[in-house]
PQR file of N, CA, C, O and H, with PARSE charges and radii, in Angstrom:
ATOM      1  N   UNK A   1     126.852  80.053 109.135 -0.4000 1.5000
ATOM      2  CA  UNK A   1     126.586  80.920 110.250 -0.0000 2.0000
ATOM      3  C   UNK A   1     125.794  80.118 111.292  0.5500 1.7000
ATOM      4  O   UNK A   1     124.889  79.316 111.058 -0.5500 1.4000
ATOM      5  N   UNK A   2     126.137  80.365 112.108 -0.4000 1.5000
ATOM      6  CA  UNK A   2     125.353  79.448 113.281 -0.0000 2.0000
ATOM      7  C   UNK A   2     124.162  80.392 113.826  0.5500 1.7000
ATOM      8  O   UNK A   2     124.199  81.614 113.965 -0.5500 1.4000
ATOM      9  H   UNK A   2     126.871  81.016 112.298  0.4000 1.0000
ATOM     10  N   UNK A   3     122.760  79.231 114.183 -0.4000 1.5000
ATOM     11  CA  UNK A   3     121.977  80.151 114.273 -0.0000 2.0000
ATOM     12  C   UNK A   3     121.324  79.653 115.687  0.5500 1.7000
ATOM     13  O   UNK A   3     120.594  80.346 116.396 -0.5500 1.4000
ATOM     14  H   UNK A   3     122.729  78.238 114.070  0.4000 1.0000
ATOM     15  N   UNK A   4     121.575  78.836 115.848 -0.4000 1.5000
ATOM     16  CA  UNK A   4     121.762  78.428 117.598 -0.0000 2.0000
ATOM     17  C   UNK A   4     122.803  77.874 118.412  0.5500 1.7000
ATOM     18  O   UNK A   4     123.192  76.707 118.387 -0.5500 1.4000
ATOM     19  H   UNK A   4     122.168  78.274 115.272  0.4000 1.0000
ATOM     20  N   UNK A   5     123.219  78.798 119.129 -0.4000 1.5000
ATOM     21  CA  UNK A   5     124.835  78.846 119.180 -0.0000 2.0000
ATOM     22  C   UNK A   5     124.534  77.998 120.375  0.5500 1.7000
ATOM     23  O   UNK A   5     125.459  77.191 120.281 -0.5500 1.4000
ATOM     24  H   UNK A   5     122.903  79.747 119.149  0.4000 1.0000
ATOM     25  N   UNK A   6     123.636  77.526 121.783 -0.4000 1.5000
ATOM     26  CA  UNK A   6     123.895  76.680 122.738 -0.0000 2.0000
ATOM     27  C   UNK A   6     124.356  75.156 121.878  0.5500 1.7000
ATOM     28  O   UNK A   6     125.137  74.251 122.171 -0.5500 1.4000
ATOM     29  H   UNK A   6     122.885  78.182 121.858  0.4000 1.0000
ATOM     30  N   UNK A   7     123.686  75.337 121.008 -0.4000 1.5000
ATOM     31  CA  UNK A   7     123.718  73.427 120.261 -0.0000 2.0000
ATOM     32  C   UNK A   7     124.304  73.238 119.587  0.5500 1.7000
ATOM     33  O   UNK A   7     124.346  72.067 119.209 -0.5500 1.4000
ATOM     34  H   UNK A   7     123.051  76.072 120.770  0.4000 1.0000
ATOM     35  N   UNK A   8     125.311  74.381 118.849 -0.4000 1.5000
ATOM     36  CA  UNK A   8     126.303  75.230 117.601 -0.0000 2.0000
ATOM     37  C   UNK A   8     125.330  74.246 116.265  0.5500 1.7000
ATOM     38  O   UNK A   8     125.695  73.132 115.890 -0.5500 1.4000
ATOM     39  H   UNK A   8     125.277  75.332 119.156  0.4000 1.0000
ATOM     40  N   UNK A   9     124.201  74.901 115.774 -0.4000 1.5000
ATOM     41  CA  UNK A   9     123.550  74.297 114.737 -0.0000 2.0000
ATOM     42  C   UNK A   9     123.390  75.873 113.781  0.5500 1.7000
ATOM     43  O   UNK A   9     123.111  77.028 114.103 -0.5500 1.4000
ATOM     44  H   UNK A   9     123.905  75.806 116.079  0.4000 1.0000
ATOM     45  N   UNK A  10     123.704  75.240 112.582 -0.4000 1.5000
ATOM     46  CA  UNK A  10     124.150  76.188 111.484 -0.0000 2.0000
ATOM     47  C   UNK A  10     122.774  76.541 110.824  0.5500 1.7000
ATOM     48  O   UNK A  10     121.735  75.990 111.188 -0.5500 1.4000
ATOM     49  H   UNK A  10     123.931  74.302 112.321  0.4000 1.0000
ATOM     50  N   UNK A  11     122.810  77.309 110.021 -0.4000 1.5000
ATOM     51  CA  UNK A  11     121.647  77.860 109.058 -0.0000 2.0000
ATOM     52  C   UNK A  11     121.649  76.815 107.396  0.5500 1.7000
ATOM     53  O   UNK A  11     120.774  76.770 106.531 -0.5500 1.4000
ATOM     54  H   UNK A  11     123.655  77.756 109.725  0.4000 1.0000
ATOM     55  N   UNK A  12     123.000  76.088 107.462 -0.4000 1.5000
ATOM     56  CA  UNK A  12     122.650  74.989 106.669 -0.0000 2.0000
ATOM     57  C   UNK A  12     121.918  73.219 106.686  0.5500 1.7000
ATOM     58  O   UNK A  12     121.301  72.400 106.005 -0.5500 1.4000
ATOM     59  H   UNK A  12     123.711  76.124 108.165  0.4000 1.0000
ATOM     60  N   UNK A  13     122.685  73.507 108.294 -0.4000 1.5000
ATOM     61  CA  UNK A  13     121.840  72.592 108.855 -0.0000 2.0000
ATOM     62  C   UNK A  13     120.450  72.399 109.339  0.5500 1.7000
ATOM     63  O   UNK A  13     119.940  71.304 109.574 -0.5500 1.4000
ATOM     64  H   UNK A  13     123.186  74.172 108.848  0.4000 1.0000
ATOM     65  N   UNK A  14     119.725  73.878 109.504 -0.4000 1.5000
ATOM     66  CA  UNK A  14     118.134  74.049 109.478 -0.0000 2.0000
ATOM     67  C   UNK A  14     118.015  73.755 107.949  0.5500 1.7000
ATOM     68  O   UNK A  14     117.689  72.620 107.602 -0.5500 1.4000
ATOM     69  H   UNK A  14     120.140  74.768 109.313  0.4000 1.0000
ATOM     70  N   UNK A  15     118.218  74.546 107.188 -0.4000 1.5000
ATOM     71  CA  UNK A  15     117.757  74.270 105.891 -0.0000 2.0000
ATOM     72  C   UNK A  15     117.551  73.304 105.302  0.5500 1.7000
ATOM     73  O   UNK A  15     116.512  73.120 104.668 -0.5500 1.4000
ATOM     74  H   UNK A  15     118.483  75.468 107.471  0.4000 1.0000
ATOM     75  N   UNK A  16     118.913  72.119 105.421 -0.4000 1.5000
ATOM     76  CA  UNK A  16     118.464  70.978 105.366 -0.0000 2.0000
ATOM     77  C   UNK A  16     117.218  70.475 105.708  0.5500 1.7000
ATOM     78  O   UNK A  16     116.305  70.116 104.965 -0.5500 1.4000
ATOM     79  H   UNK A  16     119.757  72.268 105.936  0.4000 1.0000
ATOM     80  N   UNK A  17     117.295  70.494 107.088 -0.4000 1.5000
ATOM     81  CA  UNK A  17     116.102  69.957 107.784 -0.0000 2.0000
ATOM     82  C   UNK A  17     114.951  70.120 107.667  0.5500 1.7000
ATOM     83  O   UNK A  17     114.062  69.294 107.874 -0.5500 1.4000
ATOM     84  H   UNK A  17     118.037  70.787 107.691  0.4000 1.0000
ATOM     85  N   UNK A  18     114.778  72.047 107.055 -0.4000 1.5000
ATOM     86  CA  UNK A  18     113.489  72.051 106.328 -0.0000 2.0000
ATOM     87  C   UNK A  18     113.156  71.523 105.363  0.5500 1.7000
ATOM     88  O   UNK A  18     111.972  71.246 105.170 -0.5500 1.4000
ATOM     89  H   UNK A  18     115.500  72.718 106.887  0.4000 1.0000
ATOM     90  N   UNK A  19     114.239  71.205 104.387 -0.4000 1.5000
ATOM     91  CA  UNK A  19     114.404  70.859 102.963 -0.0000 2.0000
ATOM     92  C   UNK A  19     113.927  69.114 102.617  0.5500 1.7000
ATOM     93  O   UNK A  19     113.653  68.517 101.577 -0.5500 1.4000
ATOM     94  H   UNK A  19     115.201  71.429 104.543  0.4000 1.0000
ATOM     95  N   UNK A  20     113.990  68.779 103.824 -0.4000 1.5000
ATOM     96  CA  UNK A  20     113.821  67.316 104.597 -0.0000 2.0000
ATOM     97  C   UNK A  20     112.704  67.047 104.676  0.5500 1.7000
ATOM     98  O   UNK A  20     112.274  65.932 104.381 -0.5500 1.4000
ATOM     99  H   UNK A  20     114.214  69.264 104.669  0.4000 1.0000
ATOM    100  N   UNK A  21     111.662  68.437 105.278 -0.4000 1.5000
ATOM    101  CA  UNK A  21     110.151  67.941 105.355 -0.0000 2.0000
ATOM    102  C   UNK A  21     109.920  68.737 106.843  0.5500 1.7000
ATOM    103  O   UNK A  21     108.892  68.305 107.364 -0.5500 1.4000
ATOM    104  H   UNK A  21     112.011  69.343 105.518  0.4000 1.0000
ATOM    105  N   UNK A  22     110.281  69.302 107.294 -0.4000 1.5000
ATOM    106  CA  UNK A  22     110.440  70.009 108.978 -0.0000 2.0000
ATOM    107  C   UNK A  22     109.625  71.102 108.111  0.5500 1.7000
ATOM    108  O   UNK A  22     109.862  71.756 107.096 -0.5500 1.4000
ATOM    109  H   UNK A  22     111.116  69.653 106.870  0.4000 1.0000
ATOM    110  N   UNK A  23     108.431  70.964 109.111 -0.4000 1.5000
ATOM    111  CA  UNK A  23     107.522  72.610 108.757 -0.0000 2.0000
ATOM    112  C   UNK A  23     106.648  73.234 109.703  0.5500 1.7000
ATOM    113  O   UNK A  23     105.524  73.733 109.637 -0.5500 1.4000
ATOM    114  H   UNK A  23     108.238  70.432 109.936  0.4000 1.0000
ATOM    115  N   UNK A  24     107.966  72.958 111.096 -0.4000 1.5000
ATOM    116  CA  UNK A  24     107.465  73.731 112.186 -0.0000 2.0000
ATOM    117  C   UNK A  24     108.745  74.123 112.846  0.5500 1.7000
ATOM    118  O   UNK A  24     109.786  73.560 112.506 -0.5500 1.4000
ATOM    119  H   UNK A  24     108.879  72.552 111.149  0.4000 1.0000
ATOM    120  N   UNK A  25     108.743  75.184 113.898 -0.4000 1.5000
ATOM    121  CA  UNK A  25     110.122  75.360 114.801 -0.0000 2.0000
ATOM    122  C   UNK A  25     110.302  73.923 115.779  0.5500 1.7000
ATOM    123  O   UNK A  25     111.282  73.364 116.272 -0.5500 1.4000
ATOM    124  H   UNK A  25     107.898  75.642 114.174  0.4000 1.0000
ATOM    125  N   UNK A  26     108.869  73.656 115.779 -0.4000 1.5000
ATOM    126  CA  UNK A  26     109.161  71.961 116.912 -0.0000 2.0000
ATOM    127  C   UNK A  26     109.592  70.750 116.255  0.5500 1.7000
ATOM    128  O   UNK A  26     110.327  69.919 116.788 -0.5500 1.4000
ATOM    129  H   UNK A  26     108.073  74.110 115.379  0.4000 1.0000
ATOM    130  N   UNK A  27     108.937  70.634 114.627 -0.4000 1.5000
ATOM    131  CA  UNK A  27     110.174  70.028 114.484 -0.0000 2.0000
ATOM    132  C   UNK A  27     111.473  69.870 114.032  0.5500 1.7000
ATOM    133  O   UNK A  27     112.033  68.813 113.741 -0.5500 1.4000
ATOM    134  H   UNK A  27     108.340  71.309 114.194  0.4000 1.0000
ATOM    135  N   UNK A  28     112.125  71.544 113.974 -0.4000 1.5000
ATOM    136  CA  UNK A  28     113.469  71.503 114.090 -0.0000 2.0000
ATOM    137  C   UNK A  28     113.952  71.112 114.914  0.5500 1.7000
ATOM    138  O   UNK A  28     114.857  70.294 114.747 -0.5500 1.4000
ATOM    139  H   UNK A  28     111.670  72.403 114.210  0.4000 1.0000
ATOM    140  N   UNK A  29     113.653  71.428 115.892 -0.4000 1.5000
ATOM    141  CA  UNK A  29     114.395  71.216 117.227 -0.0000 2.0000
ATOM    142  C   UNK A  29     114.466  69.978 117.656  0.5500 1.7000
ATOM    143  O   UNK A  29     115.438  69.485 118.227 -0.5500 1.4000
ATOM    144  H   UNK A  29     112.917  72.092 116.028  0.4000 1.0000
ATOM    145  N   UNK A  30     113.045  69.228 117.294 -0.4000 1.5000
ATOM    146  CA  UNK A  30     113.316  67.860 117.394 -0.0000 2.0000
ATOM    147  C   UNK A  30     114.154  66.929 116.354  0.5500 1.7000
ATOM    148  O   UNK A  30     114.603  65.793 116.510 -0.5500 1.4000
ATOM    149  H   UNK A  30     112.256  69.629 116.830  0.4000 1.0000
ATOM    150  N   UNK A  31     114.197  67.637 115.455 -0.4000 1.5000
ATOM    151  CA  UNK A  31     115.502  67.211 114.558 -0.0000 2.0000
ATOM    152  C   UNK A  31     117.215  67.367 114.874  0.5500 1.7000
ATOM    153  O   UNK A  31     118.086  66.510 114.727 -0.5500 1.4000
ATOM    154  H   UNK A  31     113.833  68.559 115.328  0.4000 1.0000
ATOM    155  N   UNK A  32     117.310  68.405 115.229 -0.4000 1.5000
ATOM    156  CA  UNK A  32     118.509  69.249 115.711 -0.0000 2.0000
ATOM    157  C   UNK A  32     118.921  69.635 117.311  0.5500 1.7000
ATOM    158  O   UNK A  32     120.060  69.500 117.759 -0.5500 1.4000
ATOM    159  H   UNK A  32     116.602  69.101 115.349  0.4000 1.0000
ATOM    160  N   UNK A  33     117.897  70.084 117.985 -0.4000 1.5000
ATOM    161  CA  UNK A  33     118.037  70.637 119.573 -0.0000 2.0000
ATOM    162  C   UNK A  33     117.718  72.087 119.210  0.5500 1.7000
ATOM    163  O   UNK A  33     117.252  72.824 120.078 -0.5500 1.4000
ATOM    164  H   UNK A  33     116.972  70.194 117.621  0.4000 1.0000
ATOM    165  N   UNK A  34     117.941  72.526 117.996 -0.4000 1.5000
ATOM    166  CA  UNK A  34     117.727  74.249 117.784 -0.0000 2.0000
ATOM    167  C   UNK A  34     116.633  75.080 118.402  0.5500 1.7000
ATOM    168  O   UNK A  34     115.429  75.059 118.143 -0.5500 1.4000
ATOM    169  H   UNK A  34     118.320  71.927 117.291  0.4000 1.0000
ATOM    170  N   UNK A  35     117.399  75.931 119.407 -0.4000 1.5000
ATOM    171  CA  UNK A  35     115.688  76.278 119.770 -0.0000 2.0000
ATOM    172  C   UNK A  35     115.256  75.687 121.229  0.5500 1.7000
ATOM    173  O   UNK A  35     114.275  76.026 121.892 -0.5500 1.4000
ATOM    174  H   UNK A  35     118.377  75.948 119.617  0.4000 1.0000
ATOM    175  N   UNK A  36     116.051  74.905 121.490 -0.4000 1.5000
ATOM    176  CA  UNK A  36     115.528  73.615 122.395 -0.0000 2.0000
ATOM    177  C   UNK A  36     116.425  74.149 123.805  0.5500 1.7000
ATOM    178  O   UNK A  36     116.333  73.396 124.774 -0.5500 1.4000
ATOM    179  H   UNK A  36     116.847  74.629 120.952  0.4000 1.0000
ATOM    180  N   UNK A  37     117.192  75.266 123.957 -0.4000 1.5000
ATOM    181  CA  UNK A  37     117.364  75.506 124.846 -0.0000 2.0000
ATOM    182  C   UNK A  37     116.989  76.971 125.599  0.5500 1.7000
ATOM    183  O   UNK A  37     115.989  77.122 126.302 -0.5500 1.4000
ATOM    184  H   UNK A  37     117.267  75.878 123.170  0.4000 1.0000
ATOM    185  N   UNK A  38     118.097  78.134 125.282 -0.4000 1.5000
ATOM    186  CA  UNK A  38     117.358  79.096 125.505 -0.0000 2.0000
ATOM    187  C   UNK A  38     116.325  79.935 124.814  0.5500 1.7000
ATOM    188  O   UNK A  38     115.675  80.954 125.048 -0.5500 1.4000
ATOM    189  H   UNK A  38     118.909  78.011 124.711  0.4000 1.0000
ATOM    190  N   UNK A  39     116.416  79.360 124.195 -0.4000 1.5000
ATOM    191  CA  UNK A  39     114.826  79.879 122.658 -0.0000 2.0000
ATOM    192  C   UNK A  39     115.013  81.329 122.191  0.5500 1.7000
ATOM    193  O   UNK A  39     114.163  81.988 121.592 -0.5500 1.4000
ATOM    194  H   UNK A  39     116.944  78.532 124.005  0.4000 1.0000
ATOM    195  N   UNK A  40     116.284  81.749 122.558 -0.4000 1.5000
ATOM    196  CA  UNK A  40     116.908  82.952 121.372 -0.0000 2.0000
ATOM    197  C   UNK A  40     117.032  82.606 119.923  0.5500 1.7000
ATOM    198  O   UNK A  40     117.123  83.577 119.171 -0.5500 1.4000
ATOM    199  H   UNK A  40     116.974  81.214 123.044  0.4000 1.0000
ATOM    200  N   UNK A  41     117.054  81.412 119.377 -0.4000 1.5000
ATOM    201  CA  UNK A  41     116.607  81.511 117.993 -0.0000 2.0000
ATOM    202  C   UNK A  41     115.528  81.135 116.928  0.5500 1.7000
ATOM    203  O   UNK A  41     115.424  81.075 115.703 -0.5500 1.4000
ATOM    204  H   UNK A  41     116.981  80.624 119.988  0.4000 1.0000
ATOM    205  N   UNK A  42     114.718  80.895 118.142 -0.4000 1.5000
ATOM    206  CA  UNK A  42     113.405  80.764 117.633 -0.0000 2.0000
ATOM    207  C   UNK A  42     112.545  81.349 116.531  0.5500 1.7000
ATOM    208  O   UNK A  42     112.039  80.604 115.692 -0.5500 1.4000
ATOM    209  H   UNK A  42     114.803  80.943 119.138  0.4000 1.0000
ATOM    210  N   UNK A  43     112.388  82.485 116.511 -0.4000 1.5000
ATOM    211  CA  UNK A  43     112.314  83.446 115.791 -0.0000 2.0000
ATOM    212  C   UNK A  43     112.778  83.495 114.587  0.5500 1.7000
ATOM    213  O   UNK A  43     112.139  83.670 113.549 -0.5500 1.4000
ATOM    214  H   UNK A  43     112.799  83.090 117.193  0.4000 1.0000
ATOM    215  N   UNK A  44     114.105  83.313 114.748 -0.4000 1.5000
ATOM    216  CA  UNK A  44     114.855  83.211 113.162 -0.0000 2.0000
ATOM    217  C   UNK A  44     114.280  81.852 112.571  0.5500 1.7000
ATOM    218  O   UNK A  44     113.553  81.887 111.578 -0.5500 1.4000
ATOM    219  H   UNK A  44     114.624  83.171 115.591  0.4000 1.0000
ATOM    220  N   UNK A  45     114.672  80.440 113.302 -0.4000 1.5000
ATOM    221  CA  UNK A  45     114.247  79.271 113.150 -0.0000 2.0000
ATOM    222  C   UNK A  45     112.865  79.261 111.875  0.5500 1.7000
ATOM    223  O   UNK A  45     112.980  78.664 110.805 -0.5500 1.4000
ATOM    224  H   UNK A  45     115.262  80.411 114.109  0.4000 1.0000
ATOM    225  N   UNK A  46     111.396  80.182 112.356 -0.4000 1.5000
ATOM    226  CA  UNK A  46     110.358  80.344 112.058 -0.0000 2.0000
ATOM    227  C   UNK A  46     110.635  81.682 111.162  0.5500 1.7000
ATOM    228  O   UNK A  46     109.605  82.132 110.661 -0.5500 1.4000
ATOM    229  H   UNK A  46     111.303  80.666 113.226  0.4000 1.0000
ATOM    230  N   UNK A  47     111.514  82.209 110.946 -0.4000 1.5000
ATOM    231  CA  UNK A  47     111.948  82.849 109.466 -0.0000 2.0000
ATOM    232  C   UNK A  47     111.619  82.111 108.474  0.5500 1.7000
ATOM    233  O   UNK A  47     110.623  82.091 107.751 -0.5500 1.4000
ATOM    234  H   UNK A  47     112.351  81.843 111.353  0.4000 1.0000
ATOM    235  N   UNK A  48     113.189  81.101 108.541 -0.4000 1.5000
ATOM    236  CA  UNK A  48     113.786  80.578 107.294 -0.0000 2.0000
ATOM    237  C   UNK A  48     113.145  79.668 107.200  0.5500 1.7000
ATOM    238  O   UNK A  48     113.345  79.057 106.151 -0.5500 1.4000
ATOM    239  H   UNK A  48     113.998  81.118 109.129  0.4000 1.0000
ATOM    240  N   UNK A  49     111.889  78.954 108.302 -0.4000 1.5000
ATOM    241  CA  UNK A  49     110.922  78.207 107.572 -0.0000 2.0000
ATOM    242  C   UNK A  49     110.052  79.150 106.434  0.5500 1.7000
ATOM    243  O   UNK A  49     109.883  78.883 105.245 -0.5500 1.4000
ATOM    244  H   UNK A  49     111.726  79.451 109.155  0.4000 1.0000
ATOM    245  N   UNK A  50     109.667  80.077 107.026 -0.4000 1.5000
ATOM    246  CA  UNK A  50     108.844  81.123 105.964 -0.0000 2.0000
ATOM    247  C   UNK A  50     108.971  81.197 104.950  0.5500 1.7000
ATOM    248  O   UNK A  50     108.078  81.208 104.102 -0.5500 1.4000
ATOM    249  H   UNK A  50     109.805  80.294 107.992  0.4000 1.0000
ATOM    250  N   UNK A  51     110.542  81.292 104.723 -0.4000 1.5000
ATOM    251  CA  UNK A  51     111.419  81.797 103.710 -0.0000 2.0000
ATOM    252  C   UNK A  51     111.413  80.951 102.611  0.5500 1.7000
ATOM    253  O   UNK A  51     111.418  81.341 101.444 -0.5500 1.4000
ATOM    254  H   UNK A  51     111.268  81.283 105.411  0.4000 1.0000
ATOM    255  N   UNK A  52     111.398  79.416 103.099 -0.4000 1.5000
ATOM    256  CA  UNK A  52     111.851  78.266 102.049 -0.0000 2.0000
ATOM    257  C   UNK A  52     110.903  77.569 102.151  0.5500 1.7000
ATOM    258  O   UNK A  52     111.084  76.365 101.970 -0.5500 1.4000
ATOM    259  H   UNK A  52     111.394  79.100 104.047  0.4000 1.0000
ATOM    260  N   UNK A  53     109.497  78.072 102.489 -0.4000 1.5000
ATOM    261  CA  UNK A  53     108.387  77.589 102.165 -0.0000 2.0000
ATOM    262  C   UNK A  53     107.336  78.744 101.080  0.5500 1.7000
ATOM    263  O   UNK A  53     106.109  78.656 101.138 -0.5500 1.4000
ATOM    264  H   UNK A  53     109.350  79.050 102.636  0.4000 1.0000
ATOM    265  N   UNK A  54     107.808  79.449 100.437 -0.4000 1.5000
ATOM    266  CA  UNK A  54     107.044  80.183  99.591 -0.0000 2.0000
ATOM    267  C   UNK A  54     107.204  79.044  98.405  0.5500 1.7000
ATOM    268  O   UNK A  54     108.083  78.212  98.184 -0.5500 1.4000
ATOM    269  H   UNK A  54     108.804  79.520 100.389  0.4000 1.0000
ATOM    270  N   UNK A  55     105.856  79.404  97.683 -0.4000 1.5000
ATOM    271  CA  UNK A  55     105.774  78.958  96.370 -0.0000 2.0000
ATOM    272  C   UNK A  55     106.719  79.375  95.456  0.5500 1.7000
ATOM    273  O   UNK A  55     107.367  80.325  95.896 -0.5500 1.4000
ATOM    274  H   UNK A  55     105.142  80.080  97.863  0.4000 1.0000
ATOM    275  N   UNK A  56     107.150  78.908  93.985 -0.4000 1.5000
ATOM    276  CA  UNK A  56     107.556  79.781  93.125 -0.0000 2.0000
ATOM    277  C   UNK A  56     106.720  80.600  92.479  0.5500 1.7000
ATOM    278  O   UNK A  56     107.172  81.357  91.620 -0.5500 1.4000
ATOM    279  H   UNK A  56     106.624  78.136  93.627  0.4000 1.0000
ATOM    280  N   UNK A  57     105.092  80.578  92.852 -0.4000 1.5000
ATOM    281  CA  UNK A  57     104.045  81.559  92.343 -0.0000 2.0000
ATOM    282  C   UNK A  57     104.029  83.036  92.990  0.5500 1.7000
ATOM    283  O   UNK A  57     103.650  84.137  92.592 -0.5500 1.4000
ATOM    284  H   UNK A  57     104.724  79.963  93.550  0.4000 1.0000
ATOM    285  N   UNK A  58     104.639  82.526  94.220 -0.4000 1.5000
ATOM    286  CA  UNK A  58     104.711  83.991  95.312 -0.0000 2.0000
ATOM    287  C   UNK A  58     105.881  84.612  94.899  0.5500 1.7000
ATOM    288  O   UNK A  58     106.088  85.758  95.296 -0.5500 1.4000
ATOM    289  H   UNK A  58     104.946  81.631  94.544  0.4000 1.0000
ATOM    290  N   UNK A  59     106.596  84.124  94.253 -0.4000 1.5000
ATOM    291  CA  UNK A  59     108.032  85.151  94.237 -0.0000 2.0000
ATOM    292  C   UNK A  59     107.877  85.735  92.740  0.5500 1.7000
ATOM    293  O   UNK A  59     107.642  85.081  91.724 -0.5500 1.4000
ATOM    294  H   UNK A  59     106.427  83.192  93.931  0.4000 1.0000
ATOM    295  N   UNK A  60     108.093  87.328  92.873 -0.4000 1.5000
ATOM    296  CA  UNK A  60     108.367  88.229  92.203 -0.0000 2.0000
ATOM    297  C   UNK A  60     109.691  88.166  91.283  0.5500 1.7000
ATOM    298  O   UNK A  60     110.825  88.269  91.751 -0.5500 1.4000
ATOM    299  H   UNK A  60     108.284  87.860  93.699  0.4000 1.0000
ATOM    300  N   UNK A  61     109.403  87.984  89.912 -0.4000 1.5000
ATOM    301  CA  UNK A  61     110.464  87.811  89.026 -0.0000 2.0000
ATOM    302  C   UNK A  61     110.904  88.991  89.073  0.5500 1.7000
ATOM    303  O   UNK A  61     110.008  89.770  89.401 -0.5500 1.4000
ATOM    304  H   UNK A  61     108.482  87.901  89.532  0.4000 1.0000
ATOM    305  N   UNK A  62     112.452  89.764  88.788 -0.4000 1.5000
ATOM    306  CA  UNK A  62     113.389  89.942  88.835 -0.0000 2.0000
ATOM    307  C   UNK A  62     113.196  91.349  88.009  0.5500 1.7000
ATOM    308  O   UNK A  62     113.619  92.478  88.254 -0.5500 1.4000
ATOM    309  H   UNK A  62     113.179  89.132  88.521  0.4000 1.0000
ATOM    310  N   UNK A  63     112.440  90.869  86.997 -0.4000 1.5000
ATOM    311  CA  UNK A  63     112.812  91.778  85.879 -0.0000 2.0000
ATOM    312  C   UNK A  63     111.149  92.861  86.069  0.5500 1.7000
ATOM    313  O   UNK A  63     110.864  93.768  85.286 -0.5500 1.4000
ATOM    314  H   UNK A  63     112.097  89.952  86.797  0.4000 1.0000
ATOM    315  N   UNK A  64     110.258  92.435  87.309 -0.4000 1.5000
ATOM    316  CA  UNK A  64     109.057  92.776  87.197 -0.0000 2.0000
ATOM    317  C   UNK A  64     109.190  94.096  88.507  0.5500 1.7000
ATOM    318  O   UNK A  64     108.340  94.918  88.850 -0.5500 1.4000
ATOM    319  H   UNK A  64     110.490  91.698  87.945  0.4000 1.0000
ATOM    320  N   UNK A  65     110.623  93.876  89.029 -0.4000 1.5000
ATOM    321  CA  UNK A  65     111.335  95.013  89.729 -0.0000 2.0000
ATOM    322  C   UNK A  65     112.029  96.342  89.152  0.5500 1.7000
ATOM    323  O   UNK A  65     111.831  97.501  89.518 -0.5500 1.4000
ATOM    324  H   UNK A  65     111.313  93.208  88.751  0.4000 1.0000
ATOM    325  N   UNK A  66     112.682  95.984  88.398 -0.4000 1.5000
ATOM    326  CA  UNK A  66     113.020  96.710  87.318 -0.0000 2.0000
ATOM    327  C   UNK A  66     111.947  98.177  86.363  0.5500 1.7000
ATOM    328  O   UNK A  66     110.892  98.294  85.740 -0.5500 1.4000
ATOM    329  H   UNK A  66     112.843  95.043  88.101  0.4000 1.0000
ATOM    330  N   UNK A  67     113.201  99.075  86.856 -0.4000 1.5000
ATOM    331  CA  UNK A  67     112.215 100.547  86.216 -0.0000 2.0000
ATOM    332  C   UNK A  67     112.356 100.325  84.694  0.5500 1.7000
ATOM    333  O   UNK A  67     113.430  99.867  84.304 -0.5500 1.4000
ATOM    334  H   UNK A  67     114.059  98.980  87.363  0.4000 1.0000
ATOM    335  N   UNK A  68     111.213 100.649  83.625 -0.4000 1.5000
ATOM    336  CA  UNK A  68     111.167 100.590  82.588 -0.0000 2.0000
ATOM    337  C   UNK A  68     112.159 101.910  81.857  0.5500 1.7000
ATOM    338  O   UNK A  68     112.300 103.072  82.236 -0.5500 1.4000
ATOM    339  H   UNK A  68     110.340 101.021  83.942  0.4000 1.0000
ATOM    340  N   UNK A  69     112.727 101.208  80.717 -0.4000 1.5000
ATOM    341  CA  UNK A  69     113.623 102.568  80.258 -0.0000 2.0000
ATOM    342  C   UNK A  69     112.523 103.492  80.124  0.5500 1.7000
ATOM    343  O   UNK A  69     111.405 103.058  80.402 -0.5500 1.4000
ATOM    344  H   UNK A  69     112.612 100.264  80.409  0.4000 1.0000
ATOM    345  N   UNK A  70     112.669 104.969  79.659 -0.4000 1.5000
ATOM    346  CA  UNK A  70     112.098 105.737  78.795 -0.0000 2.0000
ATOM    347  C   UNK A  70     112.176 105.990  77.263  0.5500 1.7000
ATOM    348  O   UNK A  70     113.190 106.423  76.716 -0.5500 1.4000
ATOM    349  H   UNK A  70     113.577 105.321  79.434  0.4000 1.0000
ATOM    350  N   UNK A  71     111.568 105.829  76.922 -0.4000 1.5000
ATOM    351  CA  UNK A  71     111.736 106.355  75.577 -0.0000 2.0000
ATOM    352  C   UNK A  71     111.990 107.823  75.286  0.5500 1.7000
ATOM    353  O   UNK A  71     111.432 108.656  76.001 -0.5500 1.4000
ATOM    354  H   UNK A  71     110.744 105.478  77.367  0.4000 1.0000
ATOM    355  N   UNK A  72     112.859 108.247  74.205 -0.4000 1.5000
ATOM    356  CA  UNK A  72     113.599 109.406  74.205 -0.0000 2.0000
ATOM    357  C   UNK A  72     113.196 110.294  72.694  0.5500 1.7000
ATOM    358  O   UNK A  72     113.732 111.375  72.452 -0.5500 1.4000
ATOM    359  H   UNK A  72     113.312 107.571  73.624  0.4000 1.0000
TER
END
């Protein structure tokens, strides 16, 4: 999916870039151009940094969502 469509830069190609060591929207853009023009995806940009910068201590296991049966 493209997530800055002036520069056509994808949401795999940020990821990369975060995945790379990028842990700001400036330096995506200085990686990519994302962002770097009309700054409509800025916002998102500073998402999916959010996103793929949590710990694995911050994320909520799966099963700790989950309603407990009842007993019958």
């Amino acid at each position: 999916m493209y997530v800055c469509s002036c520069f056509a830069v994808t949401d795999s190609e940020i990821e990369g870039i975060i995945d790379g060591g990028a842990a700001s929207v400036d330096a995506v853009t200085a990686a990519c151009r994302a962002g770097g023009d009309c700054g409509s995806c800025l916002g998102q940009i500073a998402d999916m940094i959010d996103d793929r910068s949590l710990a694995p201590s911050d994320l909520v296991p799966v099963h700790a969502l989950s309603r407990k049966s009842c007993a019958a």
